[in-house]
Structures are given as structure tokens and as C-alpha cells.
DRENDOGU-347849 format. One record per residue (C-alpha): residue number from 1; residue in three letters; chain; x, y negated, z. Coordinates in steps of 0.1 Angstrom, whole numbers, always signed. Layout:
# DRENDOGU-347849
(NUM; 'ALA'; 'A'; (X; Y; Z))
...
# end
This chain:
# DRENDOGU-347849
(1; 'UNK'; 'A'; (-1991; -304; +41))
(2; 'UNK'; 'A'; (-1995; -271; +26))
(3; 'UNK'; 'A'; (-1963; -259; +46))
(4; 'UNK'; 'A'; (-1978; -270; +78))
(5; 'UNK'; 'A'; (-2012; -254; +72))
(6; 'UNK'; 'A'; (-1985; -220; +67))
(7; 'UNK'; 'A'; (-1969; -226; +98))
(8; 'UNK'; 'A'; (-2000; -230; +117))
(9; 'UNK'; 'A'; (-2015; -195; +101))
(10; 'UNK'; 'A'; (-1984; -178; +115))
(11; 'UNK'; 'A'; (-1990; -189; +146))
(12; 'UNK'; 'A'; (-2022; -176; +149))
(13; 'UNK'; 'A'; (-2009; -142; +135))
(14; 'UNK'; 'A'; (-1984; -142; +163))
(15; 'UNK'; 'A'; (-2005; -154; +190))
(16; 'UNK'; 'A'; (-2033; -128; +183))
(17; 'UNK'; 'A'; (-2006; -103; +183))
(18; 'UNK'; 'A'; (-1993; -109; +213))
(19; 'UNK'; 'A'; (-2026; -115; +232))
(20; 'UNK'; 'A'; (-2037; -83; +218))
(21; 'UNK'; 'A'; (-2013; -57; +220))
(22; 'UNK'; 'A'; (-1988; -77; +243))
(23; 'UNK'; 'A'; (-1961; -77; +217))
(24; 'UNK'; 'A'; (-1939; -106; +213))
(25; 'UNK'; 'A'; (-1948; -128; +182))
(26; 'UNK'; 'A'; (-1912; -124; +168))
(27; 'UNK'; 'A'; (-1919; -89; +153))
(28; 'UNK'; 'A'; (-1950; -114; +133))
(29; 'UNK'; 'A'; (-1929; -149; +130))
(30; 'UNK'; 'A'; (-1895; -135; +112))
(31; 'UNK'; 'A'; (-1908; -121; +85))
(32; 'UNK'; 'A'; (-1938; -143; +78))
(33; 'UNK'; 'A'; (-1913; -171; +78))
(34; 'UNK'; 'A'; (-1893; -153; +56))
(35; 'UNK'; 'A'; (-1916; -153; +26))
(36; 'UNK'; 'A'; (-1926; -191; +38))
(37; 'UNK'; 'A'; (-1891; -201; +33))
(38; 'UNK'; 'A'; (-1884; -181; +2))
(39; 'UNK'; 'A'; (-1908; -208; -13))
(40; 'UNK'; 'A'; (-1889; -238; +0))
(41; 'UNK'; 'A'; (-1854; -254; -8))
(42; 'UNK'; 'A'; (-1838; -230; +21))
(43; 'UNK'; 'A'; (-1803; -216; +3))
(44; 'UNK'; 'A'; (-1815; -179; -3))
(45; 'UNK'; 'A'; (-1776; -170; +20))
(46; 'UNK'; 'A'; (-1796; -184; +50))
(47; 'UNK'; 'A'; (-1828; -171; +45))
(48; 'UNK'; 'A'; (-1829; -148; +75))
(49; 'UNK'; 'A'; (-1808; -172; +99))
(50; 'UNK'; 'A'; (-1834; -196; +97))
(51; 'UNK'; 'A'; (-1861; -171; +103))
(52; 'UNK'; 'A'; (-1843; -153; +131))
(53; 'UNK'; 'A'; (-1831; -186; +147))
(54; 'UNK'; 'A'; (-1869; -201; +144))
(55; 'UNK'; 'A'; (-1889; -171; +156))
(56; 'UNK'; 'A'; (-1867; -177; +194))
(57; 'UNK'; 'A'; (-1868; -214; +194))
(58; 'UNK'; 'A'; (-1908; -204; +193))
(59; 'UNK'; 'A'; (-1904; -180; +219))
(60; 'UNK'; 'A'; (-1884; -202; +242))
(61; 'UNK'; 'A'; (-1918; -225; +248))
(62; 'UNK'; 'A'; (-1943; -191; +244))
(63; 'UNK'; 'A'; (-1921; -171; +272))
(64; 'UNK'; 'A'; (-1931; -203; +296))
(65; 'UNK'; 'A'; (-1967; -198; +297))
(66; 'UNK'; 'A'; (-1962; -161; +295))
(67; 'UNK'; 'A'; (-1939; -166; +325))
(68; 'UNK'; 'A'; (-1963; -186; +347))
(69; 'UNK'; 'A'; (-1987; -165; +343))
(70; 'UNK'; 'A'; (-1974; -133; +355))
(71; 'UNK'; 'A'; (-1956; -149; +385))
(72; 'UNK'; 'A'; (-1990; -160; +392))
(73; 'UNK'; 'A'; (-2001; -126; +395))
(74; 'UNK'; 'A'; (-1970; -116; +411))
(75; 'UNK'; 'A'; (-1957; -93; +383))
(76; 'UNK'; 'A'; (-1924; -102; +384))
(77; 'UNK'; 'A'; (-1892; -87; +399))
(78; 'UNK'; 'A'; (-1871; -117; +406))
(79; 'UNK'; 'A'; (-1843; -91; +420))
(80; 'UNK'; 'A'; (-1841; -73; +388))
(81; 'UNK'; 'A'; (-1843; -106; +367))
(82; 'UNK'; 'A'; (-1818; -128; +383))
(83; 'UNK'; 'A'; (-1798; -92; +378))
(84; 'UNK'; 'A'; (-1802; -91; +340))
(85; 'UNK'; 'A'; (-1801; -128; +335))
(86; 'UNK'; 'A'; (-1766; -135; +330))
(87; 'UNK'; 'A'; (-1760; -106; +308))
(88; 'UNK'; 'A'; (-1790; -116; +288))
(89; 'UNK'; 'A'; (-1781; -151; +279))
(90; 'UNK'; 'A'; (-1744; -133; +274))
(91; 'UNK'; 'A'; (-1756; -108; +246))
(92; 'UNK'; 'A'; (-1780; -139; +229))
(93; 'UNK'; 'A'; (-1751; -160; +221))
(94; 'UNK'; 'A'; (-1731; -131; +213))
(95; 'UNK'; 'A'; (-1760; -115; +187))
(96; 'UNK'; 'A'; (-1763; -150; +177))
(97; 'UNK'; 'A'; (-1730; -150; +166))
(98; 'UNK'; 'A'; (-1725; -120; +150))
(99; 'UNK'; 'A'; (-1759; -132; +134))
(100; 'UNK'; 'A'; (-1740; -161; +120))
(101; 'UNK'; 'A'; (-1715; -139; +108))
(102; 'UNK'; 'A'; (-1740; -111; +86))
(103; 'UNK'; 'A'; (-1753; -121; +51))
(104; 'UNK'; 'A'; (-1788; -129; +50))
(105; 'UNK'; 'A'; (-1791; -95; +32))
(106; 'UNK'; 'A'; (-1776; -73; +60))
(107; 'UNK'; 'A'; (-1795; -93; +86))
(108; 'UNK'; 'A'; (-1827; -86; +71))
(109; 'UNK'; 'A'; (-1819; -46; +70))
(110; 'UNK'; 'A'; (-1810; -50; +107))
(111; 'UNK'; 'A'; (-1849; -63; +115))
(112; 'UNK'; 'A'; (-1866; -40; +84))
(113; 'UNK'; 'A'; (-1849; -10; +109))
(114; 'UNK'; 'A'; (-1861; -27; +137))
(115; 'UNK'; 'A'; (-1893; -32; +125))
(116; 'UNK'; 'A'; (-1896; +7; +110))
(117; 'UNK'; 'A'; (-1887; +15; +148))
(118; 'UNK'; 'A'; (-1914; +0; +165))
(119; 'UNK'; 'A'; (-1938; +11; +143))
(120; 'UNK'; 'A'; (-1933; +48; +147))
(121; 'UNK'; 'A'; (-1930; +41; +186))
(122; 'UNK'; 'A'; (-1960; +26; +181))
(123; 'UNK'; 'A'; (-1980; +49; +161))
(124; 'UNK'; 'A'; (-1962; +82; +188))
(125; 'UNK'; 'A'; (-1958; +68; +219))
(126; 'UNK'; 'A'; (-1934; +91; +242))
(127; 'UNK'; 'A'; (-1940; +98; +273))
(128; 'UNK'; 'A'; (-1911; +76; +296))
(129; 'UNK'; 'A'; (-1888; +97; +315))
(130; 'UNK'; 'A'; (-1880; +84; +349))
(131; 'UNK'; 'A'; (-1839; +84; +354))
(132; 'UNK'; 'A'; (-1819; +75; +383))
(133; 'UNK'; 'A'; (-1791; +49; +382))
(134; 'UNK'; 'A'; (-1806; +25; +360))
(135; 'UNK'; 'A'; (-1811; -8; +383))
(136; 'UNK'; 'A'; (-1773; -4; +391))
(137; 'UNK'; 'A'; (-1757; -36; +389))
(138; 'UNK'; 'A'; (-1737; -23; +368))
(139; 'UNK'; 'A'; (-1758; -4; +341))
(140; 'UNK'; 'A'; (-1784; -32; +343))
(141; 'UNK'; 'A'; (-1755; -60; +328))
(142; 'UNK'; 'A'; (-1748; -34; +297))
(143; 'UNK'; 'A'; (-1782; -30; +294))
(144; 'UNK'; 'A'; (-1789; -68; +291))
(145; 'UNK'; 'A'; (-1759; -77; +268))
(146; 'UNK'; 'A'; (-1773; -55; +246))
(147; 'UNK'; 'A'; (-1811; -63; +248))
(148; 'UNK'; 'A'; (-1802; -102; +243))
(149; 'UNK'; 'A'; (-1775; -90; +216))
(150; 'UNK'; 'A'; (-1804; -72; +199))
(151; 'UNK'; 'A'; (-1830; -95; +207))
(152; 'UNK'; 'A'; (-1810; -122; +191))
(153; 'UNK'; 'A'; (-1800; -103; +162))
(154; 'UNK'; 'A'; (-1841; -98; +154))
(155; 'UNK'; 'A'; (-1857; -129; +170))
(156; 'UNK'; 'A'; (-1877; -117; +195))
(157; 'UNK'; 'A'; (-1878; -119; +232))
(158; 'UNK'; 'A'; (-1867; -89; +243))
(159; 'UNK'; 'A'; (-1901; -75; +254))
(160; 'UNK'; 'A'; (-1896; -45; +236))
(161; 'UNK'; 'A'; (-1864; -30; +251))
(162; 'UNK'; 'A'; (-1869; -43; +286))
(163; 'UNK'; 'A'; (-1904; -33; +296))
(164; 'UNK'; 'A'; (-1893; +7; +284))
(165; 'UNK'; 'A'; (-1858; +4; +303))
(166; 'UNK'; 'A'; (-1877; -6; +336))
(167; 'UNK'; 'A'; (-1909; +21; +332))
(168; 'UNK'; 'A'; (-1880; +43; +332))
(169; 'UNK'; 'A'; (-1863; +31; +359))
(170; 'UNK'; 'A'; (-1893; +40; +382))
(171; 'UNK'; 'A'; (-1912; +2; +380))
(172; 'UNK'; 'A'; (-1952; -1; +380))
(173; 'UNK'; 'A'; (-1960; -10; +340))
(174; 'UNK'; 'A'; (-1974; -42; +356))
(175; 'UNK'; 'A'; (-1939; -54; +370))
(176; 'UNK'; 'A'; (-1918; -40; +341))
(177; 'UNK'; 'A'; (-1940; -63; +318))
(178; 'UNK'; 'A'; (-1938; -97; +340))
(179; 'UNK'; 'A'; (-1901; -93; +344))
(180; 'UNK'; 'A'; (-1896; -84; +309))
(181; 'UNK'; 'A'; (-1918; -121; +306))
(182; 'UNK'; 'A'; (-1891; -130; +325))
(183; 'UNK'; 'A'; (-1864; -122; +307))
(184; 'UNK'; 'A'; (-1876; -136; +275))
(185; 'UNK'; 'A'; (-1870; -172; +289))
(186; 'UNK'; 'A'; (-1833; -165; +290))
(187; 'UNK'; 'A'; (-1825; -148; +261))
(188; 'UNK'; 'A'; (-1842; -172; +237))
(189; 'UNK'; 'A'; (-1822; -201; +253))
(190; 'UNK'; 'A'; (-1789; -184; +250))
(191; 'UNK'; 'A'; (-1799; -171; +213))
(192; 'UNK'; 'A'; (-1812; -203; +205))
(193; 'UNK'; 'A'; (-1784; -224; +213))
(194; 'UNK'; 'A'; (-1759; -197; +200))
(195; 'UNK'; 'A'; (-1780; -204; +166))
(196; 'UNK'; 'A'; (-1777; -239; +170))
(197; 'UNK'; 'A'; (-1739; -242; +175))
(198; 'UNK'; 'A'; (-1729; -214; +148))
(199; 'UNK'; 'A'; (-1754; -226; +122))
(200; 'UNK'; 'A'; (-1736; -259; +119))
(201; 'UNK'; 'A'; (-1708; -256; +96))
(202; 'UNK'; 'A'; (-1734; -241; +72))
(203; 'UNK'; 'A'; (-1760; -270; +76))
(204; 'UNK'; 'A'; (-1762; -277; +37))
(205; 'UNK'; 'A'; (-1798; -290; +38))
(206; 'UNK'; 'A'; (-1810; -326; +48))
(207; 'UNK'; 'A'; (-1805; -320; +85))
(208; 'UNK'; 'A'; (-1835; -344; +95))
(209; 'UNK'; 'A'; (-1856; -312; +94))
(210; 'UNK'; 'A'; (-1830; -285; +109))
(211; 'UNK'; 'A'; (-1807; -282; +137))
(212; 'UNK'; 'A'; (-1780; -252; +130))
(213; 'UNK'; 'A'; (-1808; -227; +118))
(214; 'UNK'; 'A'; (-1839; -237; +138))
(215; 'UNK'; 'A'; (-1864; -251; +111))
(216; 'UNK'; 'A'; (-1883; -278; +135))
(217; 'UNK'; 'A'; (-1915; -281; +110))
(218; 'UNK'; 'A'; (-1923; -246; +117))
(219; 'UNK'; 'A'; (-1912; -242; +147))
(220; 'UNK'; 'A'; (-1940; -267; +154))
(221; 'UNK'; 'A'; (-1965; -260; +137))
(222; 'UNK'; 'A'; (-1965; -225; +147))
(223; 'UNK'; 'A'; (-1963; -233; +184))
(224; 'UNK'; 'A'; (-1992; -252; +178))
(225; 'UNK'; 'A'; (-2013; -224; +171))
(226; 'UNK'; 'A'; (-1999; -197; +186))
(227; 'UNK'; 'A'; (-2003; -209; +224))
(228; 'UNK'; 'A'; (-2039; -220; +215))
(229; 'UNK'; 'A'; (-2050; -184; +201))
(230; 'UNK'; 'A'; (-2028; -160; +223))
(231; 'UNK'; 'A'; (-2052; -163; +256))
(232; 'UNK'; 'A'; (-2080; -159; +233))
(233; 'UNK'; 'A'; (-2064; -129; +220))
(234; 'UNK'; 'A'; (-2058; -116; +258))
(235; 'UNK'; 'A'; (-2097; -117; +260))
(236; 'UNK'; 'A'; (-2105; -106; +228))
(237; 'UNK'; 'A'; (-2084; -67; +236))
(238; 'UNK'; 'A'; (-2109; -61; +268))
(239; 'UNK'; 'A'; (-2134; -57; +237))
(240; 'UNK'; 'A'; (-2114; -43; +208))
(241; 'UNK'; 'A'; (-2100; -6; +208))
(242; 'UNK'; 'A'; (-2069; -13; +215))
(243; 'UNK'; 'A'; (-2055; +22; +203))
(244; 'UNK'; 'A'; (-2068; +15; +168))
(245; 'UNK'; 'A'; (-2058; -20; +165))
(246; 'UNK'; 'A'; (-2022; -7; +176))
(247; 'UNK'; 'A'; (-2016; +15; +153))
(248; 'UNK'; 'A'; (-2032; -6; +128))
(249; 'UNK'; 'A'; (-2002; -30; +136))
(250; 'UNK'; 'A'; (-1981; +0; +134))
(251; 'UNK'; 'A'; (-1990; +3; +96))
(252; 'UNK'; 'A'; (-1982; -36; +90))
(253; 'UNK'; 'A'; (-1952; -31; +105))
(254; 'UNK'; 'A'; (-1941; -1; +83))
(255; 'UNK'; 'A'; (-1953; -18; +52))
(256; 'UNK'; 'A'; (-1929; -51; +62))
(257; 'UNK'; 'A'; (-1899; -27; +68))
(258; 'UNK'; 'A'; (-1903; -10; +36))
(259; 'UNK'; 'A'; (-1906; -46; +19))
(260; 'UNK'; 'A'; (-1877; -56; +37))
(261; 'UNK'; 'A'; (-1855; -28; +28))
(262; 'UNK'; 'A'; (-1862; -29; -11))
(263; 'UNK'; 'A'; (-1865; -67; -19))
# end
């Protein structure tokens, strides 16, 4: 019961998150889950697989809500999507693979750089500069094998990469966020599955609980929370200054990469 109470706490850390500052709970989820399962009977090898490959079963059910809402506000560039949505699910089974393939130690140096970052891009914000070219049909399928390839590699939705690729092709904020919503839906599934499939031969726990490396426990009990608490989030940053709280997060995440690097 203690492990569910956990679970649920992460999802209210991720939920707030992401209703605040409109980042993707995966950034929150991987490494909380991390220390979670560093208490439990996970093999310390597989550590970061089951983080990685939990944090986007979690964002495959988050990116639906997030989804419907912004294609209720018409925020969302189908053109562009149904563009990057091939080579998004492409690069999640393929980060989901080579996933499968790292240590647990080298994965978790991937997401402590990842992490380290976001938090500088968070804490000086650069001005996008608007380039030509981008939406080619071409440039856009690179772009999204290696956003899902990422995305899959860290456990997250993809959020991050896409909504700054789009600003700078020339789209409104507004409609570089809701596609990016999107795109999350894609990459997760692919990444998820990809996890799944490649996890198997290393399935050394009593597989009741896990499929490949998605940990069902907490993948429900932080769903549980998070999708209760990340509208009340949304409402809570009309209030809050947002700046502050921003590069509050910005310091968290800083602290979690250097903790990642050196443990």
C-alpha cells in the first residue's frame, strides 16, 4: 500500500507540472520512479528501462485528454501532424530499441543530460529564430525520427522538441503547442510498444505486475492522480508567477541531473 500511496504522489508532482508550466510529466515521472524502484525487487540492470518505459505508458493516456482539449480549441495542425506522425512512431520504436540495448547506467546519463538541458533552457530562454524549409516533407520526417527516437530514449512525449521546431518554423505558440499535444499520442504508442516487445527476453520478475518494462502498479496509480490535479494545475498558473515557478523547476531539474550523473 505504501508503494501505491508513492505512485499516487508522483502523479500529482507530474500533473501539477504539467498544468503549470505545460511540461510533460515525463521530465517529473522518470526519475521519481527511479528512486521508487530503487526500493523494490526491480534488478538494479533494468532500473531505468522500467522508469523510461513507465513514464510513456503514462503519457499515452495523459496525451488523450491533453489532445481533446486543444482540438477543442482548434490548436492543432492536423497537416503538420499527420506529416510527422509516421516518422514519430518510427524513431519511438527505434529509441525504444536502442533503449533496450544501453545499460541502465548509460540510460540514466542520456536523461541526467537531458534533464541538465532543459533546465538551462529553462532558466535562459532564447529567443526562437524563424528559418525557412522546415515543414518540408522531407525535413519534417528527420525531424520526427529523431524527436520520437529521443523522446523514447528519455520518456517523455515529445513536447519539448516539437513545440521549439514549429515556433521556428513560423507557427503561432498556440498551434505549435496543440500539435506538439498531438504528437505525443504517437510517440508514446510506438515507444511503448517498442518497450513492450524488447523488454521481454529480460522479463526476470513475476510478470503478473510487468509487461516488457511497463511497471502496471505505477503506471496506475500515477495516472490516477496525475489526470485529477493537472487541470487544477492549468488554473492554479493564471494566479502563480509563472516566471518564478519556472525557474524554480529549473533548479529541481539541475539538482536531478547532477544526482543522476554521480549516483
Amino acid at each position: 500500500m505504501i508503494e501505491w500511496g508513492l505512485y499516487a504522489l508522483v502523479g500529482i508532482f507530474a500533473g501539477l507540472s504539467a498544468g503549470l508550466l505545460g511540461l510533460g510529466g515525463g521530465l517529473v515521472i522518470v526519475p521519481s520512479l527511479l528512486v521508487v524502484f530503487s526500493w523494490q525487487a526491480i534488478p538494479e540492470l533494468q532500473l531505468m528501462h522500467f522508469a523510461v518505459g513507465t513514464s510513456l505508458m503514462t503519457i499515452t493516456v495523459t496525451s488523450i485528454s491533453s489532445l481533446y482539449a486543444h482540438q477543442q480549441h482548434g490548436n492543432i495542425n492536423w497537416q503538420i501532424t499527420r506529416m510527422l506522425i509516421p516518422s514519430l512512431m518510427l524513431g519511438g520504436v527505434l529509441g525504444a530499441y536502442f533503449a533496450t540495448m544501453l545499460t541502465s547506467d548509460l540510460l540514466q546519463q542520456f536523461f541526467a543530460v537531458y534533464a541538465l538541458l532543459m533546465a538551462l533552457r529553462m532558466w535562459f530562454p532564447v529567443a526562437m529564430t524563424i528559418k525557412n524549409g522546415l515543414l518540408n516533407k522531407l525535413r519534417l520526417q528527420i525531424a520526427g525520427c529523431v524527436i520520437g527516437s529521443i523522446s523514447a530514449l528519455v520518456g517523455i512525449g515529445g513536447g519539448t522538441l516539437v513545440v521549439p521546431y514549429l515556433v521556428m518554423a513560423r507557427q503561432s505558440m498556440q498551434s505549435a503547442i496543440g500539435t506538439a499535444a498531438a504528437c505525443g499520442l504517437p510517440i508514446s504508442i510506438a515507444a511503448v510498444a517498442g518497450y513492450m516487445i524488447f523488454g521481454q527476453p529480460d522479463q526476470t520478475l513475476n510478470g503478473t505486475w510487468q509487461t516488457g518494462f511497463v511497471h502496471w502498479p505505477a503506471f496506475w496509480g500515477i495516472v490516477s492522480t496525475s489526470i485529477i490535479v493537472a487541470p487544477m494545475g492549468a488554473l492554479l498558473a493564471k494566479r502563480l508567477p509563472i516566471n518564478r515557478l519556472r525557474r524554480l523547476f529549473a533548479l529541481v531539474l539541475l539538482m536531478v541531473a547532477l544526482y543522476l550523473f554521480i549516483s
